[in-house]
MARLUM-584624 format. One record per residue (C-alpha): x, y, z. Coordinates in nm, 3 decimals, always signed. Example, Ala and Ser with C-alpha at 12.3 -4.5 7.8 and 13.67 -1.06 7.14 Angstrom:
BEGIN
+---------+---------+---------+
|       u |       v |       w |
+---------+---------+---------+
|  +1.230 |  -0.450 |  +0.780 |
|  +1.367 |  -0.106 |  +0.714 |
+---------+---------+---------+
// end
This chain:
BEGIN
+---------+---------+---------+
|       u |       v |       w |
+---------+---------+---------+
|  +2.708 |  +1.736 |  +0.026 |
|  +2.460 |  +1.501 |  +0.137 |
|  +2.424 |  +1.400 |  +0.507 |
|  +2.292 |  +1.056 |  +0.525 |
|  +2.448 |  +0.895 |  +0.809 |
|  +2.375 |  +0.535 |  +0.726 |
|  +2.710 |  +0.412 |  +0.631 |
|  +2.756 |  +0.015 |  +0.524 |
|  +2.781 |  -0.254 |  +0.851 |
|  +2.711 |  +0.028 |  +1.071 |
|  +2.484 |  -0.031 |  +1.416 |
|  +2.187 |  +0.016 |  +1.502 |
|  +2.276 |  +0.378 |  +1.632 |
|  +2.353 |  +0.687 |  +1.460 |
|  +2.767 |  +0.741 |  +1.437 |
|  +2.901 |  +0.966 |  +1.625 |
|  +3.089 |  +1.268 |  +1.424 |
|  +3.426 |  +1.071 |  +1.536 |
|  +3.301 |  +0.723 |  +1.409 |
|  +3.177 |  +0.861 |  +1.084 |
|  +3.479 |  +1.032 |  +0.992 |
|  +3.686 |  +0.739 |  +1.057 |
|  +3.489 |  +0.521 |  +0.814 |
|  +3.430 |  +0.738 |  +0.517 |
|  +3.888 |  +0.761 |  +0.598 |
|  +3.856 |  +0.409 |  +0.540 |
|  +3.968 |  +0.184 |  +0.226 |
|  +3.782 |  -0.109 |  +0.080 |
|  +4.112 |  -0.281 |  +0.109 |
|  +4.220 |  -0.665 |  +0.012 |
|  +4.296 |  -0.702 |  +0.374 |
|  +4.316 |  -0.552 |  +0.726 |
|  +4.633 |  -0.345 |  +0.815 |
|  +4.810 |  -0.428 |  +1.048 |
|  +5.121 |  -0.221 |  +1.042 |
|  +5.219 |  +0.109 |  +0.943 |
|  +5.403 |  -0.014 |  +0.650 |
|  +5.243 |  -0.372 |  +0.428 |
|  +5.309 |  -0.395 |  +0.063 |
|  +5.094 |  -0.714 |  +0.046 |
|  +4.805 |  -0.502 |  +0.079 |
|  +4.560 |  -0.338 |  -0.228 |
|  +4.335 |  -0.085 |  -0.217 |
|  +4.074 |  -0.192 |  -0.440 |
|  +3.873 |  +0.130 |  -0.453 |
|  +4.202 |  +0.374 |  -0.511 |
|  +4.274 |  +0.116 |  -0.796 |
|  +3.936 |  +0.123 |  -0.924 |
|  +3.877 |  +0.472 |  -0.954 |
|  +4.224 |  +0.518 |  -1.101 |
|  +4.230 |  +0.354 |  -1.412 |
|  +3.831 |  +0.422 |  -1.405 |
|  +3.983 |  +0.797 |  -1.440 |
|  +4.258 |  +0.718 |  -1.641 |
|  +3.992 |  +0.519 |  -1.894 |
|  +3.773 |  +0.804 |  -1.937 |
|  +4.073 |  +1.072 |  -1.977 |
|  +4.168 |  +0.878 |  -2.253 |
|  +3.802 |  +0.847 |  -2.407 |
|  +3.717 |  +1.231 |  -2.368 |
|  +4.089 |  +1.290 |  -2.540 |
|  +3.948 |  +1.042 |  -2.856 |
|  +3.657 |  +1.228 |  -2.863 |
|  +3.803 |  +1.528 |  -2.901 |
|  +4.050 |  +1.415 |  -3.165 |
|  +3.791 |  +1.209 |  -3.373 |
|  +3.514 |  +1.504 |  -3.362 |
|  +3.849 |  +1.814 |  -3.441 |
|  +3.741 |  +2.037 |  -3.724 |
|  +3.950 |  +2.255 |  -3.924 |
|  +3.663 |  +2.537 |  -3.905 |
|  +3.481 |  +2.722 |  -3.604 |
|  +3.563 |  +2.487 |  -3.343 |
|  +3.264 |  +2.400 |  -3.063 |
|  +3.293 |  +2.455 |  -2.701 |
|  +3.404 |  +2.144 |  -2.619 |
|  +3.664 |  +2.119 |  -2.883 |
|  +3.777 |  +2.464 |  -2.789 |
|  +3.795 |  +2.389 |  -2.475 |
|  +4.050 |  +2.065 |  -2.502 |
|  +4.251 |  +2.260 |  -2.770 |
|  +4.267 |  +2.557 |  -2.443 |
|  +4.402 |  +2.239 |  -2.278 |
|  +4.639 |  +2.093 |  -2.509 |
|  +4.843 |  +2.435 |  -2.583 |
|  +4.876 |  +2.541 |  -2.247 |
|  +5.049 |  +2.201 |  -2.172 |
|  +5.215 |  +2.217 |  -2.507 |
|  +5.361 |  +2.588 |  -2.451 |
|  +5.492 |  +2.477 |  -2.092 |
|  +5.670 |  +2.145 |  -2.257 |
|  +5.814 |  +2.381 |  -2.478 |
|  +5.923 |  +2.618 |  -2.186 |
|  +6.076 |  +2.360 |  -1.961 |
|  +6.223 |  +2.033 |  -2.195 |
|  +6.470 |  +2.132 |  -2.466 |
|  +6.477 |  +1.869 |  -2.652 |
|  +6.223 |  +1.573 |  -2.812 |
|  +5.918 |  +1.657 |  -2.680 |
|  +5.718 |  +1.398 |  -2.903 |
|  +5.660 |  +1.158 |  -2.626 |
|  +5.703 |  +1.438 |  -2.313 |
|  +5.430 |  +1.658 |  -2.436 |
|  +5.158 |  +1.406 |  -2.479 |
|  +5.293 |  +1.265 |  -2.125 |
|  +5.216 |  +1.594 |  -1.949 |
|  +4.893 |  +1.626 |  -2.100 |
|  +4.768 |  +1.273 |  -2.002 |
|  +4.911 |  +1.337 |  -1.666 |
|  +4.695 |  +1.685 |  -1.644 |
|  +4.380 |  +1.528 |  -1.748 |
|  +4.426 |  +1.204 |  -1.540 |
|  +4.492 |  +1.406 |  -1.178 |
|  +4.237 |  +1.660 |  -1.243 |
|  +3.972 |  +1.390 |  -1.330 |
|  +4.101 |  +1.220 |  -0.996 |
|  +4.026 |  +1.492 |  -0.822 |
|  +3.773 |  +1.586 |  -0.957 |
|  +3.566 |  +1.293 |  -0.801 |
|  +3.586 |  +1.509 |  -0.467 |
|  +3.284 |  +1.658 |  -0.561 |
|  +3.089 |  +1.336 |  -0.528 |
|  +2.812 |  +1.336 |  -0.212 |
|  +3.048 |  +1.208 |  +0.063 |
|  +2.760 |  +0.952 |  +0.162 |
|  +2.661 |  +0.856 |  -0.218 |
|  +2.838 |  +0.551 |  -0.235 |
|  +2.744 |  +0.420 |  +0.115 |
|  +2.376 |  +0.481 |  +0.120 |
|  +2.417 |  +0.299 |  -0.235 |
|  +2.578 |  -0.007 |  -0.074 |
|  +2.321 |  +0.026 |  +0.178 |
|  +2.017 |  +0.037 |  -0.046 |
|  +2.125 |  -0.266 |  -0.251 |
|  +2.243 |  -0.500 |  +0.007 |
|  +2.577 |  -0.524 |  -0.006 |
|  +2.670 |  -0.308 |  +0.314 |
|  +2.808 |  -0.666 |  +0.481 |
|  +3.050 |  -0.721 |  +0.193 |
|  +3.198 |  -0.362 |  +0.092 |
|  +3.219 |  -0.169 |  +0.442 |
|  +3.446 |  +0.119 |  +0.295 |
|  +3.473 |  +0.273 |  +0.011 |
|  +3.673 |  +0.604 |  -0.087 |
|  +3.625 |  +0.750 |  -0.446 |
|  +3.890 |  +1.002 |  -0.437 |
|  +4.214 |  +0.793 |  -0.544 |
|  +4.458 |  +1.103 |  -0.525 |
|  +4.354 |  +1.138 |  -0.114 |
|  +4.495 |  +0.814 |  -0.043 |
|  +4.893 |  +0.839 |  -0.023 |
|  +4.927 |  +0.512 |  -0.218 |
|  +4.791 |  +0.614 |  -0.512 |
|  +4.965 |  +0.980 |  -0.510 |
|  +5.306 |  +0.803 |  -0.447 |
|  +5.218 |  +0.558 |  -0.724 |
|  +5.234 |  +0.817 |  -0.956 |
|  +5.518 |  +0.968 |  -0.824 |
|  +5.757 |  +0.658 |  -0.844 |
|  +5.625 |  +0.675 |  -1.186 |
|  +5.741 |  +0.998 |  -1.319 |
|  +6.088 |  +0.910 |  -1.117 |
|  +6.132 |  +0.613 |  -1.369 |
|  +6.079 |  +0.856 |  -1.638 |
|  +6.353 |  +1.111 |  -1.467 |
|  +6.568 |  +0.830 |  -1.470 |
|  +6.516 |  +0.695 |  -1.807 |
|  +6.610 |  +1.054 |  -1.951 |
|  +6.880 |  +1.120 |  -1.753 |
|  +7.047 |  +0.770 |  -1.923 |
|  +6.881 |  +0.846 |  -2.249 |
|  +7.016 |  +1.191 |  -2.283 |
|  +7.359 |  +1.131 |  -2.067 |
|  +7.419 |  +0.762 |  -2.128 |
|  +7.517 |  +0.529 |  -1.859 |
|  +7.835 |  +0.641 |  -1.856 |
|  +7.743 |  +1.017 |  -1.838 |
|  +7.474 |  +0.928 |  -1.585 |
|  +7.630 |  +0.710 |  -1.310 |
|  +7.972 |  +1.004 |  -1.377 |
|  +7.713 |  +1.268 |  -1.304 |
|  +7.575 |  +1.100 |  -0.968 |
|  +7.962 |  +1.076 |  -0.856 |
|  +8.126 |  +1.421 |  -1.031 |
|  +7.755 |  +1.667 |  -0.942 |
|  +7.789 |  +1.915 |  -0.766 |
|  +8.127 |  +1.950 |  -0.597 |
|  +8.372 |  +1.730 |  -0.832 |
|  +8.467 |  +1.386 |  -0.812 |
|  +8.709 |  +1.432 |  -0.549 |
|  +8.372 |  +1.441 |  -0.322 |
|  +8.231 |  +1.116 |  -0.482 |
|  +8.095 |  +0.965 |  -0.201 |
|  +7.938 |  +1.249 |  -0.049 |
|  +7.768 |  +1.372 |  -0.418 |
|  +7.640 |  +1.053 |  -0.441 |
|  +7.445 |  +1.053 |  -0.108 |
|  +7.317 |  +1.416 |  -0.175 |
|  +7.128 |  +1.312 |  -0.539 |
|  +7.004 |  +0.948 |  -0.391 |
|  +6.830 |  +1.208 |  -0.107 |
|  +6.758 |  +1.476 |  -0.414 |
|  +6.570 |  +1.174 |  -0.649 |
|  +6.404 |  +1.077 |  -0.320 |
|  +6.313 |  +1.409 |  -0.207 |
|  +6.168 |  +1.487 |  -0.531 |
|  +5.964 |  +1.205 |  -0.549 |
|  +5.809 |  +1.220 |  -0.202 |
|  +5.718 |  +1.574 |  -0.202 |
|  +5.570 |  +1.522 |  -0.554 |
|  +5.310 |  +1.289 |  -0.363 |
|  +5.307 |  +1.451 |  -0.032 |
|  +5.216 |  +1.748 |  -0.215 |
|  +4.889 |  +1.628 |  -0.386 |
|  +4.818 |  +1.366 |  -0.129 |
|  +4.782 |  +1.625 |  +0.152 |
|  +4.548 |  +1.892 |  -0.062 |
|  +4.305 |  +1.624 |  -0.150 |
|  +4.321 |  +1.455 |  +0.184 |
|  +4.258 |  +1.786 |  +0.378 |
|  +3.950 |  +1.935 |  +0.092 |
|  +3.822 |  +1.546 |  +0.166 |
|  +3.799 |  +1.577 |  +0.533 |
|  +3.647 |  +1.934 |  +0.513 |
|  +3.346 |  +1.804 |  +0.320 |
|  +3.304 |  +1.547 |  +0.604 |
|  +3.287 |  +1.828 |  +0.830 |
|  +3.089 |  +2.006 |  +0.630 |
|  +2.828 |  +1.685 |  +0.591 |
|  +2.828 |  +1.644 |  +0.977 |
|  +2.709 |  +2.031 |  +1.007 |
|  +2.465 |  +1.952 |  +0.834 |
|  +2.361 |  +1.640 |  +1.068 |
|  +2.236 |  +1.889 |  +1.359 |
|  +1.919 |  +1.896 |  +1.257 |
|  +1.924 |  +2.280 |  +1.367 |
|  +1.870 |  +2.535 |  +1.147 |
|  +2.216 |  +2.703 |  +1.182 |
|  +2.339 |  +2.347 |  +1.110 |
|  +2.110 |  +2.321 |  +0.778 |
|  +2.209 |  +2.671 |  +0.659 |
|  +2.575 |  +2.653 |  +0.786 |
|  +2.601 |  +2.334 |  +0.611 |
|  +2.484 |  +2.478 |  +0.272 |
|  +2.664 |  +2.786 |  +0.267 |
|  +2.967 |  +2.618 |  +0.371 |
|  +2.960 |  +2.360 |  +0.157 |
|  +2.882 |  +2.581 |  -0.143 |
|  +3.183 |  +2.817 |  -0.085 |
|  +3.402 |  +2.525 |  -0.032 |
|  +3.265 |  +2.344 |  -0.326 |
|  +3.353 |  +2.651 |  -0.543 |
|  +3.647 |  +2.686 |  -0.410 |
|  +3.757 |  +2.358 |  -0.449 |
|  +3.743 |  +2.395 |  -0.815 |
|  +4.047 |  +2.569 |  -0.785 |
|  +4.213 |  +2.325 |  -0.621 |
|  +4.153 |  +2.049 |  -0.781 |
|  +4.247 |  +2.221 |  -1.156 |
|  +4.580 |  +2.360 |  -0.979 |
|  +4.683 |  +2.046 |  -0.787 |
|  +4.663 |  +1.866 |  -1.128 |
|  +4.832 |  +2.151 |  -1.290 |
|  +5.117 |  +2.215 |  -1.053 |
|  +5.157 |  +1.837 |  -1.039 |
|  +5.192 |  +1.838 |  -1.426 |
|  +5.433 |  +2.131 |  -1.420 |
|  +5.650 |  +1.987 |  -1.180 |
|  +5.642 |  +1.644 |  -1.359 |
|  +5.792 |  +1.869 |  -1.671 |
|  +6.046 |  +2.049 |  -1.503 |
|  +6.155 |  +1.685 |  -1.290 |
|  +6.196 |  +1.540 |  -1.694 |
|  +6.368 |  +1.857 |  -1.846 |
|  +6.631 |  +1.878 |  -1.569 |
|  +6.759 |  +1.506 |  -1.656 |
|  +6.759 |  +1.683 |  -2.042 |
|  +7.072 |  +1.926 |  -1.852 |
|  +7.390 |  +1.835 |  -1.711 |
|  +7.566 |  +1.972 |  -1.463 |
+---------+---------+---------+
// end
């Protein structure tokens, strides 16, 4: 991880480890919170880098698809055919039923999270020594590349795959089946008011902790590298050498985490899909 300090419409003087942290936390938002909660308000770098991500998952998935052979395949079609089975045997697994449009789902949603996250590996200071090179520092003060470490963006995704529990459950059920099921499930209809509370909080459980979940990985392996960076910043040599062995452990473990966050949030977007396939 690199360790320039200079971050965009900072002074004169170096940041201290507190002030740095709290920028590169910072979005390059349409406007300035003010409250904990403000729907009004975009952040244009989470945006950005999502359909950025979502844009090139899709372009790596033509490639694949346009350059497929039926002989010896190469390493990189071998590698998204690795891909495309393993989320193809757990569709099959977990949703009994059409899987024409599920499948295809689950892989897009693999790819897309694990690219997402996969911009953690980025310099920490890249993009603000950038901003700083070129000038535009006074226009762009934050920017954060990892969209999945922002809460917004995670929970984005997660309202998402909700409309798609919900669309199944009606699909599969019908309206009829569906709205009986939120009144009848689990304890009988006699209990209609209370089994309705208990799957509004189930749906919105679900959905939370399917953000929470990713959001809080990402955020936490995002603010270790800016410890790691401000190691580095001593300017000792335990600093220097702490800050490369520590950043290359974490960097290769962080591989790990950012293939299994995508996966487990993949194979809990399945399972979230095949259990509005079953009725209680």
């Amino acid at each position: 991880m690199a360790t320039e300090m200079a971050t965009a419409g900072a002074e004169h003087h170096a940041p201290t480890a507190s002030e740095y942290i709290v920028h590169h936390l910072g979005h390059l938002s349409s406007k300035h919170q003010t409250s904990i909660v403000d729907f009004s308000i975009i952040n244009i770098d989470t945006v950005f880098w999502s359909v950025a991500m979502g844009i090139l998952g899709c372009l790596v998935m033509y490639l694949a698809a346009r350059k497929a052979t039926s002989g010896v395949p190469g390493r990189f079609q071998a590698a998204v055919e690795m891909i495309v089975e393993m989320v193809d045997n757990q569709a099959k697994s977990i949703v009994h039923g059409d899987r024409s449009f599920i499948a295809p789902l689950a892989l897009t949603v693999f790819v897309w999270v694990a690219l997402m996250n996969a911009l953690d590996f980025l310099p920490v200071d890249m993009f603000s020594a950038f901003f700083h090179a070129v000038g535009w520092d006074s226009v762009i003060s934050h920017h954060r590349v990892v969209p999945t470490a922002d809460l917004n963006g995670t929970m984005g995704i997660a309202l998402g795959v909700l409309a798609l529990m919900l669309y199944y459950s009606v699909k599969i059920k019908g309206a009829g089946g569906f709205i009986h099921e939120l009144f009848a499930a689990p304890f009988g209809i006699y209990l209609a008011p209370f089994n309705l509370l208990l799957n509004i909080i189930e749906f919105a459980a679900k959905t939370v902790s399917l953000a929470m979940r990713l959001f809080g990985n990402m955020y936490a392996g995002e603010l270790l590298f800016l410890l790691i960076a401000l190691l580095g910043s001593t300017a000792t040599a335990f600093g220097f050498f702490g800050h490369v062995l520590a950043g290359t452990i974490w960097a290769i473990f962080h591989i790990l985490i950012v293939v299994l966050q995508a996966f487990i949030f993949m194979m809990l977007t399945l399972v979230y899909i095949g259990q509005a396939h079953e009725a209680h």
